[in-house]
N, C-alpha and C positions, 0 to 999 in steps of 0.2 A: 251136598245133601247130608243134614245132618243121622247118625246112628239112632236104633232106638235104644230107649236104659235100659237097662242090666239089672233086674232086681237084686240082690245080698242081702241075706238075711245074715245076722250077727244074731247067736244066743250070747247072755251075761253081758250085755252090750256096753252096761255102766259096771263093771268088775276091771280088772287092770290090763288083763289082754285083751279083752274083749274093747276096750276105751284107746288101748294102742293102735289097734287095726284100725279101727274106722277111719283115721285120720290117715292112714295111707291106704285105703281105699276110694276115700272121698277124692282125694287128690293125682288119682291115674294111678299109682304105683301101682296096683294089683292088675288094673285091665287095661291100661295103655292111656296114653295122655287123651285118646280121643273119643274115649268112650262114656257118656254118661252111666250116672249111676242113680237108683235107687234104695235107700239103705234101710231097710223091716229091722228092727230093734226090738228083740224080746228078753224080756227082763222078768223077773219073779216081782209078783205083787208089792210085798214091799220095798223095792230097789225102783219104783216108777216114778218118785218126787227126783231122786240121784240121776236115772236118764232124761228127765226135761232137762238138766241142768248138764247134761250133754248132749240134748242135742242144739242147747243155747249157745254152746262151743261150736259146733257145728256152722250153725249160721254165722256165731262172728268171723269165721272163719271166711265166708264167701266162696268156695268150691266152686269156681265153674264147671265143675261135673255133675257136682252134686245136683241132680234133678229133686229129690224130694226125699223124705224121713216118713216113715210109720214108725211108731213108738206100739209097741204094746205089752201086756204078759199073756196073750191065748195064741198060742203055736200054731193053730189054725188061723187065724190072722198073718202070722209071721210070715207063713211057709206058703202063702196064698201068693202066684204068681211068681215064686223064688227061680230063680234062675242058678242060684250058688248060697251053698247055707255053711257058714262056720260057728 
């Protein structure tokens, strides 16, 4: 039986720690190899062209964890369903 995801919200998602974590989130390091993830990505208005083009990393990357990406900049959006917010 597979787990259900884990939503993670990341603030500054496309900034430099904020682009470090995700990638070892996506990939079990934070929740364990068996656990899917959901990853809420909030960014400041103008930094929203810079996170399509991580979460474009994201997909080539192919994450069998990775269940799905929200991209946004409203905090209510982000934090909606969060389970763990960094």
């Amino acid at each position: 039986m597979s787990k259900t995801p884990v939503h993670v919200t990341v603030t500054g998602a496309a900034g430099q720690i904020g682009y470090a974590l995700l990638f070892r989130i996506a990939s079990g390091q934070m929740l364990g190899a068996d656990q899917p993830v959901v990853l809420r990505l909030l960014e400041i208005t103008p930094a929203l062209g810079a996170l399509d083009g991580v979460h474009m990393e994201l997909d080539d990357c192919a994450f069998p964890l990775l269940e799905g990406v929200v991209k946004t900049d409203d905090a209510n959006v982000a934090f909606a369903e969060s389970n763990y917010g960094l």
